[in-house]
KELO-834760 format. One record per atom (N, C-alpha, C): y, x, z; chain; residue in one letter; residue number from 1; atom name. Coordinates in nm, 2 decimals. Atoms other than C-alpha are relative to their C-alpha. Layout:
+--------+--------+--------+-------+------+------+------+
|      v |      u |      w | chain | resn | resi | name |
+--------+--------+--------+-------+------+------+------+
|      Y |      X |      Z |     A |    A |  NUM |   CA |
...
+--------+--------+--------+-------+------+------+------+
This chain:
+--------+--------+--------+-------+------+------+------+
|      v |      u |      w | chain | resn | resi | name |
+--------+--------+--------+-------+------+------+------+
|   0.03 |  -0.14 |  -0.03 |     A |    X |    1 |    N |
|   1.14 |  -1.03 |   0.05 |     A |    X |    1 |   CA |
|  -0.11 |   0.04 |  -0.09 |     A |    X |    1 |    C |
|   0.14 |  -0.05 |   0.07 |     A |    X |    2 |    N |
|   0.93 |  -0.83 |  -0.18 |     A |    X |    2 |   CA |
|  -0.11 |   0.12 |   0.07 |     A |    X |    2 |    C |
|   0.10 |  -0.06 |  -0.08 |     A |    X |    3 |    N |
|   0.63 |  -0.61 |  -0.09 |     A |    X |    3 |   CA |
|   0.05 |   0.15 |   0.03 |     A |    X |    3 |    C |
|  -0.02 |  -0.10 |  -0.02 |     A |    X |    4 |    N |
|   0.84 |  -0.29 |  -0.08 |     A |    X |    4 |   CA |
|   0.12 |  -0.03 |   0.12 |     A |    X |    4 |    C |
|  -0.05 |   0.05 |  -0.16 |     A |    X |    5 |    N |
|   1.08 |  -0.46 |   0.18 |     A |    X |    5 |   CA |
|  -0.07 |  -0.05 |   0.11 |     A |    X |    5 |    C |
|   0.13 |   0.05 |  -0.09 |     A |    X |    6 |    N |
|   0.81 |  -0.60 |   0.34 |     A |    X |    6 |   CA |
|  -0.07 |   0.13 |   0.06 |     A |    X |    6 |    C |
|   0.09 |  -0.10 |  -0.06 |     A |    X |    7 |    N |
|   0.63 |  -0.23 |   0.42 |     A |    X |    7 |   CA |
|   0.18 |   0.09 |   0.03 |     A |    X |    7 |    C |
|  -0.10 |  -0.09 |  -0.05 |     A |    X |    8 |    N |
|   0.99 |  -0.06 |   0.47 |     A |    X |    8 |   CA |
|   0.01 |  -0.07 |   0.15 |     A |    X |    8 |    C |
|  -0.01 |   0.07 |  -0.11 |     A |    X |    9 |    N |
|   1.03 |  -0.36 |   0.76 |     A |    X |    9 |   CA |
|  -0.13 |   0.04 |   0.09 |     A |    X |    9 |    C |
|   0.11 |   0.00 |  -0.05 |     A |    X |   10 |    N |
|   0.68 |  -0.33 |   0.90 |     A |    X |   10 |   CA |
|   0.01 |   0.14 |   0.05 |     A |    X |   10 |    C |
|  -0.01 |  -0.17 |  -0.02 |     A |    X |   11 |    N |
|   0.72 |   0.09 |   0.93 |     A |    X |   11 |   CA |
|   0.07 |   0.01 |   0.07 |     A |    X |   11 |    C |
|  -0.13 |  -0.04 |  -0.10 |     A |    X |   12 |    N |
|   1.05 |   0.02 |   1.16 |     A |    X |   12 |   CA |
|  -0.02 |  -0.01 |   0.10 |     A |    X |   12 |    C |
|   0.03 |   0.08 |  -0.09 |     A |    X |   13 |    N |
|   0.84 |  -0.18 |   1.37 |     A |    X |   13 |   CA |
|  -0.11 |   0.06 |   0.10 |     A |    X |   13 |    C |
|   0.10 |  -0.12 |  -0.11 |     A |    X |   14 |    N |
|   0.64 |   0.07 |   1.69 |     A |    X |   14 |   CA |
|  -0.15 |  -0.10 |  -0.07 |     A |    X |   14 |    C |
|   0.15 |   0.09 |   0.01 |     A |    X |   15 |    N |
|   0.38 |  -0.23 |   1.69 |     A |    X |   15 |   CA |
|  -0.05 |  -0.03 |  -0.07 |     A |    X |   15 |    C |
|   0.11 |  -0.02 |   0.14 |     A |    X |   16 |    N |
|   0.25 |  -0.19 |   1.36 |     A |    X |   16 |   CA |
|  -0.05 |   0.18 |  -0.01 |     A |    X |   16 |    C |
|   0.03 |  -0.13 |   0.04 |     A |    X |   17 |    N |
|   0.26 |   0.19 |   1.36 |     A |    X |   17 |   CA |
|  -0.18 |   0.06 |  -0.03 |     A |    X |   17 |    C |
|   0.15 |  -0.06 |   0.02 |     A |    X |   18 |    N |
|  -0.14 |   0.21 |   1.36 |     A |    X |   18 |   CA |
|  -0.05 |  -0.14 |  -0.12 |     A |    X |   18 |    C |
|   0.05 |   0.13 |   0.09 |     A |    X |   19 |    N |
|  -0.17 |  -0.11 |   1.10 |     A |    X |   19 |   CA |
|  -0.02 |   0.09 |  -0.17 |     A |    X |   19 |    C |
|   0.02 |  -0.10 |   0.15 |     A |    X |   20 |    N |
|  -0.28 |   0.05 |   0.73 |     A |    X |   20 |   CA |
|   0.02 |  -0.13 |  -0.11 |     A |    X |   20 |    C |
|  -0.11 |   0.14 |   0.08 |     A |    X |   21 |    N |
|  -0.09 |  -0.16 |   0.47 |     A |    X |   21 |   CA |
|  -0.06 |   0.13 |  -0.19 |     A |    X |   21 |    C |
|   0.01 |  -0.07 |   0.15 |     A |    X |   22 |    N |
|  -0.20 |  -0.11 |   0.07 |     A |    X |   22 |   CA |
|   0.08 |  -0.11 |  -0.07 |     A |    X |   22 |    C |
|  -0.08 |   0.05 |   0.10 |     A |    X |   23 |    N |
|   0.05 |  -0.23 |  -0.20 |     A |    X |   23 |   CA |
|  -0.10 |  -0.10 |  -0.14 |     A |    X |   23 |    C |
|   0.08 |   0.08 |   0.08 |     A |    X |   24 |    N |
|  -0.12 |  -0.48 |  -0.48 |     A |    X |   24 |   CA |
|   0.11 |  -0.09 |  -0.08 |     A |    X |   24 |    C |
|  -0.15 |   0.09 |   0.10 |     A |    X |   25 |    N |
|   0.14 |  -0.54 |  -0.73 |     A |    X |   25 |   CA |
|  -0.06 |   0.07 |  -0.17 |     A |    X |   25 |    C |
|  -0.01 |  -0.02 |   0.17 |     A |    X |   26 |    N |
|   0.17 |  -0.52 |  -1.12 |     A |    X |   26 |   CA |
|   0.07 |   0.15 |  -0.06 |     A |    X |   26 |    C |
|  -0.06 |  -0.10 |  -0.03 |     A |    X |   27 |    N |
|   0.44 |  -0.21 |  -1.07 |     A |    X |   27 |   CA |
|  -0.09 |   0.15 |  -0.05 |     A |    X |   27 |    C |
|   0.16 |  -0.10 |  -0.02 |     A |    X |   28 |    N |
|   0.23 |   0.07 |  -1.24 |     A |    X |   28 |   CA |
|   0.08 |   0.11 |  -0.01 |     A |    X |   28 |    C |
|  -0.05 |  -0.13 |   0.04 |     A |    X |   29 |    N |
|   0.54 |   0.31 |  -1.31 |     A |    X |   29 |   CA |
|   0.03 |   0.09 |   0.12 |     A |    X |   29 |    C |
|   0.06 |  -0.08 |  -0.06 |     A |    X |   30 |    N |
|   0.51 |   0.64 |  -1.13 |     A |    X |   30 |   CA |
|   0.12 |  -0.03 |   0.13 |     A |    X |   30 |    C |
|  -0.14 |  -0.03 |  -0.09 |     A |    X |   31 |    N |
|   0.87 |   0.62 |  -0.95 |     A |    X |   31 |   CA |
|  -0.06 |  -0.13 |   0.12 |     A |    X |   31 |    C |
|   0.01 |   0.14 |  -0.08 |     A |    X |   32 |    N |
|   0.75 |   0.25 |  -0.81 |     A |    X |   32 |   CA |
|  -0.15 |   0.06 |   0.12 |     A |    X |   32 |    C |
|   0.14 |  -0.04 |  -0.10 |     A |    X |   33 |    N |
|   0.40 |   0.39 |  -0.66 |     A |    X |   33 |   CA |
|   0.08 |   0.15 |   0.09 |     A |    X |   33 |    C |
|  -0.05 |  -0.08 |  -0.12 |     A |    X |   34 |    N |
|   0.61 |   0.67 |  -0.49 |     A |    X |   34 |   CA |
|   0.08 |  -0.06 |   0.06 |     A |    X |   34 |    C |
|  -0.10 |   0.11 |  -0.07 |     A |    X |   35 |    N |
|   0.88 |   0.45 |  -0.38 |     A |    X |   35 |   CA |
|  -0.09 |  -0.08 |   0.13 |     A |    X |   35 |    C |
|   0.12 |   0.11 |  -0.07 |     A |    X |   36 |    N |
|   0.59 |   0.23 |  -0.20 |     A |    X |   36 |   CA |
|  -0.06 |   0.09 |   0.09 |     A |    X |   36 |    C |
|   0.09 |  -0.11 |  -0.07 |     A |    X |   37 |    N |
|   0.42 |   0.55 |  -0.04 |     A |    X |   37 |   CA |
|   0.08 |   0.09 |   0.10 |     A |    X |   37 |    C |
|  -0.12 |  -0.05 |  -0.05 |     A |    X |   38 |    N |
|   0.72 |   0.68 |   0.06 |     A |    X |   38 |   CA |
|   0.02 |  -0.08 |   0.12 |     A |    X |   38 |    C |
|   0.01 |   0.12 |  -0.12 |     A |    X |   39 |    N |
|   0.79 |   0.38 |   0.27 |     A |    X |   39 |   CA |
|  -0.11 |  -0.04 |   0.05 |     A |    X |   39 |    C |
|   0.06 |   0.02 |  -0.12 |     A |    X |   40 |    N |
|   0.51 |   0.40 |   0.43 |     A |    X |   40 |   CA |
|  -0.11 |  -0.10 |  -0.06 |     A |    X |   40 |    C |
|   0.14 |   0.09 |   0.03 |     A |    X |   41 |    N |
|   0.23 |   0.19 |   0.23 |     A |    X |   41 |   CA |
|  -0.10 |   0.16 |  -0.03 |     A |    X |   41 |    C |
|   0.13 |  -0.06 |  -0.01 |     A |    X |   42 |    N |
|  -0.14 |   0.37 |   0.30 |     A |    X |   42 |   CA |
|  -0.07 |   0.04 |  -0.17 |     A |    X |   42 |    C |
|   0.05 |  -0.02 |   0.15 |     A |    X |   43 |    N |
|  -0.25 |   0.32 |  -0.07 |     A |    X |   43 |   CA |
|   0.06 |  -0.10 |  -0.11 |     A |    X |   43 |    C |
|  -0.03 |   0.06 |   0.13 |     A |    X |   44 |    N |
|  -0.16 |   0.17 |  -0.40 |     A |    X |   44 |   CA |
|  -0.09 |  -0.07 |  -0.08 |     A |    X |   44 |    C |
|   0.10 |   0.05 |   0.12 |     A |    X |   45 |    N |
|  -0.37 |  -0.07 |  -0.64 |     A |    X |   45 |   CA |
|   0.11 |  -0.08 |  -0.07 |     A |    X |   45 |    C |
|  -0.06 |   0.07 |   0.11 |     A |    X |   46 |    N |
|  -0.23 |  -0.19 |  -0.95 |     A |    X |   46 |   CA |
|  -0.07 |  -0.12 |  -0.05 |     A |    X |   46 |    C |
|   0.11 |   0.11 |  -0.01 |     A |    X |   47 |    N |
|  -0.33 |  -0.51 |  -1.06 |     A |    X |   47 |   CA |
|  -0.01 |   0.03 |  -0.21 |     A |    X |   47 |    C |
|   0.14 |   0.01 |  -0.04 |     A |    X |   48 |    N |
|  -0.53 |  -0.57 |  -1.28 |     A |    X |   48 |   CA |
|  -0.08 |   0.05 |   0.02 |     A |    X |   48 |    C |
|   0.04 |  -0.08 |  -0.06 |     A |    X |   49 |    N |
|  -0.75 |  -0.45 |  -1.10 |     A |    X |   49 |   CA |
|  -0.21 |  -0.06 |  -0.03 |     A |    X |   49 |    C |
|   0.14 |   0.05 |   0.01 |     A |    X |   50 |    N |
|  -1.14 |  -0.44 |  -1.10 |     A |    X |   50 |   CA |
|  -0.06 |   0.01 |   0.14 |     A |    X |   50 |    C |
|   0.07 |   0.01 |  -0.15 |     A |    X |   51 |    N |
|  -1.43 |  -0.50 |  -0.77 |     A |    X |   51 |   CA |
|   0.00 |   0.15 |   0.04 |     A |    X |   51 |    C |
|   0.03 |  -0.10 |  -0.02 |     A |    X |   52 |    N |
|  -1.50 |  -0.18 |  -0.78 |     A |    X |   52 |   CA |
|   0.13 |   0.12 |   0.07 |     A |    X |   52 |    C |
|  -0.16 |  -0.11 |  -0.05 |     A |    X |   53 |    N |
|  -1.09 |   0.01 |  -0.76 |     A |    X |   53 |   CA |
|   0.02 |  -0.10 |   0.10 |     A |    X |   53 |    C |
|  -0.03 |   0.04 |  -0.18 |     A |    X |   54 |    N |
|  -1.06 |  -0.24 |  -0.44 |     A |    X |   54 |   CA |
|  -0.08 |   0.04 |   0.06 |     A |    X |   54 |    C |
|   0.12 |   0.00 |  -0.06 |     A |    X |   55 |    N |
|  -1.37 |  -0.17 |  -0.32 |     A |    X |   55 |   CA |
|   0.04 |   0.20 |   0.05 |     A |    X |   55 |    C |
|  -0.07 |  -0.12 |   0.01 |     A |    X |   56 |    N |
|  -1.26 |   0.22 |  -0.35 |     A |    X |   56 |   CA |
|   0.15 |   0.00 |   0.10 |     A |    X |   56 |    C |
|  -0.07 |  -0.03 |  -0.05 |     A |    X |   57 |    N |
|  -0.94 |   0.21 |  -0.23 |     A |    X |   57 |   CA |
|  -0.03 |  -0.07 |   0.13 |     A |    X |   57 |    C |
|   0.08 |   0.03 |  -0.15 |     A |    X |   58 |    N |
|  -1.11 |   0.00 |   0.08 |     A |    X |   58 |   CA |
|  -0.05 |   0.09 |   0.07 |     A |    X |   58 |    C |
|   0.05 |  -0.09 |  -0.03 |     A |    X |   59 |    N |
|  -1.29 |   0.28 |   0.13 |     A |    X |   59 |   CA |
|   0.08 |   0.12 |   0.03 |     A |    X |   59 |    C |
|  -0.07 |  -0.11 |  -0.03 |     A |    X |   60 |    N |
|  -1.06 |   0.53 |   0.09 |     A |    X |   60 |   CA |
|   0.13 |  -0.02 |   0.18 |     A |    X |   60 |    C |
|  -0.04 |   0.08 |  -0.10 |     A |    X |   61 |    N |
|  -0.83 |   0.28 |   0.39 |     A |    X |   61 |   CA |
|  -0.08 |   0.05 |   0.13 |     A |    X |   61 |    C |
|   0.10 |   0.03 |  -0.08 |     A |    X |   62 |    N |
|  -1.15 |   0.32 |   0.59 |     A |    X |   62 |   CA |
|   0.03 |   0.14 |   0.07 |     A |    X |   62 |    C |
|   0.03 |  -0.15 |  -0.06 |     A |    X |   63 |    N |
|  -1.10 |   0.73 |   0.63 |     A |    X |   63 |   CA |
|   0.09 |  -0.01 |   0.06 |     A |    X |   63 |    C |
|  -0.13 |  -0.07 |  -0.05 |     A |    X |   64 |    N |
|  -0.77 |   0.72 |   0.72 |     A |    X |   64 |   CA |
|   0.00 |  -0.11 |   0.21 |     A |    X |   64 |    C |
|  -0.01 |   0.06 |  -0.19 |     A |    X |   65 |    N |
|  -0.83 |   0.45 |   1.09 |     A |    X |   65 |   CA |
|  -0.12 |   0.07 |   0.07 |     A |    X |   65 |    C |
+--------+--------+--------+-------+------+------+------+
């Protein structure tokens, strides 16, 4: 299972409905980060990535619970 079957599965599931799920893959093209958001992943990070764009998109995770 890859991480975009993995958040399509998790989204079908009531008992995750309040769980906040971010994607962390290599995938940087635009169709793949809507694809991902679409089904239901909270945010996006590309890898490689630096402390600071986790630290950020942690933050940005933080407004949305």
């Amino acid at each position: 299972m890859n991480g975009l079957e993995f958040v399509c599965r998790i989204r079908q599931d009531a008992r995750f409905d309040s769980m906040l799920v971010m994607m962390v893959t290599t995938e940087s093209q635009a169709s793949s980060v809507m694809r991902a958001l679409e089904a239901g992943a909270d945010e996006y990070l590309m890898k490689p990535f630096t402390r600071e764009a986790l630290v950020e998109k942690l933050e940005l995770l933080s407004l949305l619970s």
